[in-house]
N, C-alpha and C positions, 0 to 999 in steps of 0.2 A: 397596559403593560404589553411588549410585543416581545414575541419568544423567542429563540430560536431554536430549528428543528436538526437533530442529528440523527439520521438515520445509521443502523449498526452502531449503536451507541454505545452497547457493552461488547464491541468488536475488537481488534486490536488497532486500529488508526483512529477509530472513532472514539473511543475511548481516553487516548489521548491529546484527541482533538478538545470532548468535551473539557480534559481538564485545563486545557492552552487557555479554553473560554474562559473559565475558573480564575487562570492567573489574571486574564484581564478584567475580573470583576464583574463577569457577567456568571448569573446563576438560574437565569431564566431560562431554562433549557428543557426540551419537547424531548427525552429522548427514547428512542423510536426500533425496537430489535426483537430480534425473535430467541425469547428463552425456554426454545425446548433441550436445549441445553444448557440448564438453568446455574450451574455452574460459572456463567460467564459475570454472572450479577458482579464478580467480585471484582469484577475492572472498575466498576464503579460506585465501590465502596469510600474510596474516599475523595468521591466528588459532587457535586452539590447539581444537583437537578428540580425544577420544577415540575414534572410530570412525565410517563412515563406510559407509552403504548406501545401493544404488542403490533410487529407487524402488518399483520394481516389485517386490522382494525382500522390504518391508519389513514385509507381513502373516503372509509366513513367518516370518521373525524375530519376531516379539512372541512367541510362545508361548517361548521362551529366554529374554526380558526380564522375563518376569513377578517383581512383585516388587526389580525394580531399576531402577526409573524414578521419577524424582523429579515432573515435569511433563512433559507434551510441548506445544511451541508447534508448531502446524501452520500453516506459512505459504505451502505449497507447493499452487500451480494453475495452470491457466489460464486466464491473464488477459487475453488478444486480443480484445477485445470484437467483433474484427470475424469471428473465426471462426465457421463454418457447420456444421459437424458435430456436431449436438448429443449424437449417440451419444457418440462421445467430450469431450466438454464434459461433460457428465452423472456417467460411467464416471468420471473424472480429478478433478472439484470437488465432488460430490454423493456420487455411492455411496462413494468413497476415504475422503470425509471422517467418514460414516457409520459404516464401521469401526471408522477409529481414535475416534470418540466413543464406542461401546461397549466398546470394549476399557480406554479411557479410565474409564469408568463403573464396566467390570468391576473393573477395579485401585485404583479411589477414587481416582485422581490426579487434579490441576489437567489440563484441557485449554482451551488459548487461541489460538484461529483468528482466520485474517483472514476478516474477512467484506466486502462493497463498499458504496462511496455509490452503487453501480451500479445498486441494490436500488429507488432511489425512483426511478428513469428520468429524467422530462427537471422534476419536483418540481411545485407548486412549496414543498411542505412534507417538511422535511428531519429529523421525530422518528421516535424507533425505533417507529413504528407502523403498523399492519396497511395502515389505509386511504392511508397516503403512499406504501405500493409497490408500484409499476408499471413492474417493467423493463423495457426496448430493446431486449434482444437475450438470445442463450442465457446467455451468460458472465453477467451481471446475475440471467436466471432461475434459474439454477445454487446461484448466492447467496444469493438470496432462498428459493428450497426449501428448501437447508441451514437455513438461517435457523428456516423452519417447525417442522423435526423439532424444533430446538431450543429453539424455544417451548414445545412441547406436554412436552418432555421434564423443565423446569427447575423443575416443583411436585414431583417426585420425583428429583431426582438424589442421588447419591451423593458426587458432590465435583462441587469448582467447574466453571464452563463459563463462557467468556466469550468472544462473538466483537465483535471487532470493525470496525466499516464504514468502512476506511479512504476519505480522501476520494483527493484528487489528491497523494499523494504524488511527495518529488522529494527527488534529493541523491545521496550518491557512490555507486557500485557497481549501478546501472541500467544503463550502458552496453551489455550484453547483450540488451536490450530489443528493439531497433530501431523499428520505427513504434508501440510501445508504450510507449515512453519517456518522461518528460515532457516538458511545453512549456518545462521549463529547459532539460533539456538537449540539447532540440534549439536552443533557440534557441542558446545555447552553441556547438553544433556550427558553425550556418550565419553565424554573426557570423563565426569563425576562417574557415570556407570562404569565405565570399562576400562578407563584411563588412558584413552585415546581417542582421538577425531578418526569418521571414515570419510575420504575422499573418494572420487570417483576415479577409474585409473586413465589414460590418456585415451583422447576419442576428437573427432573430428579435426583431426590434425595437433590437438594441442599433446602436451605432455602433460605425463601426471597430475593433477590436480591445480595445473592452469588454463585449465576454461576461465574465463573472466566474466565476470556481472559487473553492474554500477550497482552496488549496495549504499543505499541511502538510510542514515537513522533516521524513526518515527517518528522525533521531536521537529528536524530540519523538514520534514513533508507538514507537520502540522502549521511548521511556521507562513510556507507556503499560502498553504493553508489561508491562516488571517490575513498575510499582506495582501490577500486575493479584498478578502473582503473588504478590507482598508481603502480599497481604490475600485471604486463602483464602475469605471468609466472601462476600466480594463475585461474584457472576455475572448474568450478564445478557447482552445487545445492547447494545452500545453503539457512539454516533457516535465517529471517532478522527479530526479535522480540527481548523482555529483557531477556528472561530465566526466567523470571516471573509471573506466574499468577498472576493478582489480580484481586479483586469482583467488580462485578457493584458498592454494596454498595461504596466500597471506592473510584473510579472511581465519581460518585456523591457527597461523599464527598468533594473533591477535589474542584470539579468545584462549589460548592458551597461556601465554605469557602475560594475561591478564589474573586469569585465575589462578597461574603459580606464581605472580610477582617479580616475573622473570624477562631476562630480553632476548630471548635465546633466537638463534637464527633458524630459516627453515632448515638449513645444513645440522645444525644439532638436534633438531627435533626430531627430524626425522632419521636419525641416527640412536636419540633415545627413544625409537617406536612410540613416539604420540601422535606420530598419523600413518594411516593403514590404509593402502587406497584397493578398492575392492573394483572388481571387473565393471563394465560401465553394461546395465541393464537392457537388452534387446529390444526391451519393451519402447523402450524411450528414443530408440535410433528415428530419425527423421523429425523428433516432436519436441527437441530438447533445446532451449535456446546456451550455445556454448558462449556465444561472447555480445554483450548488451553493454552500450555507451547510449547514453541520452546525450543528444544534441540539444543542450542550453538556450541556443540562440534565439529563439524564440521568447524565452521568459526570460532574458535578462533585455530587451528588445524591448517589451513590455514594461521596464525598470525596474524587476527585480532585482533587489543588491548582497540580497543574504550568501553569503557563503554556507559551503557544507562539510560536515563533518569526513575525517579519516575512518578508515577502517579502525587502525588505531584506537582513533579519538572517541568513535561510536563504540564499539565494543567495550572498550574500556566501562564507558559510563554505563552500559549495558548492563556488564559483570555485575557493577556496583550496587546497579537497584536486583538482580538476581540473589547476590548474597544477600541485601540486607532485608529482603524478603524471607 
């Protein structure tokens, strides 16, 4: 029996990742997280796992595995952009990851990481290239290292490698996040709370709460995801976002006139105060990325064919698994 491994498995991407595996009938699955925030178990409550180690454990264990691993998706870090300790930022996203790509290398199997848009910093050119990245903070530099070794590594690899730079992802099973969360589902949170979205008010040129991200739903990353594995031949960096920018504004839009069943425009919304835009935080000036497009061209190069979800169309189905939770 050969398995596969999902590191950050009770994570929010991983999570969903394992359950992608799920629809396709695979239940042999390693997966692989740290629950001192035990709480998170409940991402994977309903889905079907073969076995189950804690983090720290998991370098001892391979020497056991060898030979009965099918791929491992590593999707497990830390992802606080705001953290300060880069000793452990390093330790946790870089040398951990480093490991399991050797070990990965060792055994010839598929290894497919996340890697971030955190990598080009505040842009404003968004391809998998040297000269576009310039992280913010550790959590970004962390990535971007990683990233390095695996540049250098991919004229000689042994089997596939592919990480890739997730943008702003958002959708169900994030909730364990907290101030790490998306701007869905917080705004989500503070509509029910307060009955209104908070936006950021106008800062680096933009106006009110049109800063723009490519927000990607977590289904459309996992799918990713599999077609990666699907085609062994294919490795690389690649971006994993819509090719889209769009604004906070509409981003609240969305998640409002999903939760009220409503089509209202941002002109009316914002006329019946459901969104509040608050001063833009000191703290954040120079470190904040205001406008983030993934350039495609690369994984659709590679033959990728999947399209990606709307703002709209993502949040919509968001709302859905929200409420019926």
């Amino acid at each position: 029996m050969n398995y596969y491994i999902v590191t950050g498995a009770a994570g929010f991407i991983g999570s969903r990742l394992v359950r992608g595996l799920n629809r396709r009938g695979v239940s042999e699955i390693i997966a692989v997280d740290n629950l001192a925030h035990g709480d998170k178990f409940r991402n994977l409550v309903d889905c079907e796992i073969a076995d189950y180690i804690d983090q720290a454990s998991l370098a001892a264990e391979l020497p056991s595995l060898e030979g009965a691993v099918e791929a491992v998706f590593h999707q497990g870090a830390c992802s606080d952009t705001l953290e300060s300790d880069g000793r452990y930022m390093m330790e946790n996203n870089y040398a951990y990851s480093r490991r399991l790509l050797d070990w990965c290398q060792d055994e010839e199997i598929p290894f497919i990481y996340a890697s971030s848009a955190s990598v080009y910093g505040r842009g404003p050119q968004y391809g998998e290239e040297r000269p576009s990245e310039r992280p913010l903070n550790i959590y970004g530099y962390s990535k971007f290292l990683f990233d390095q070794v695996v540049r250098r590594r991919l004229p000689q690899k042994r089997a596939q490698v592919v990480g890739l730079r997730y943008f702003n992802v958002y959708g169900p099973n994030e909730w364990h996040k907290g101030r790490m969360a998306s701007v869905a589902y917080h705004a989500h949170q503070q509509l029910l709370a307060d009955g209104k979205v908070k936006l950021f008010a106008g800062s680096d040129g933009y106006r009110d709460g049109e800063q723009r991200r490519d927000f990607v739903y977590v289904d459309d990353a996992v799918a990713v995801n599999l077609w990666c594995l699907e085609r062994r031949a294919v490795s690389g960096i690649f971006n994993c976002g819509t090719g889209r920018a769009q604004t906070f504004n509409r981003l609240a839009c969305a998640v409002i006139n999903a939760v009220h069943g409503t089509q209202a425009t941002l002109h009316d919304i914002v006329a019946k105060g459901l969104i509040e835009y608050v001063p833009f935080p000191p703290e954040l000036a120079g470190k904040y990325q205001s406008f983030t497009e993934a350039d495609l061209t690369r994984l659709r190069e590679a033959g990728y064919p999947g399209e990606f979800l709307t703002v709209e169309q993502g949040v919509a189905a968001y709302v859905k698994e929200l409420q019926a939770k």
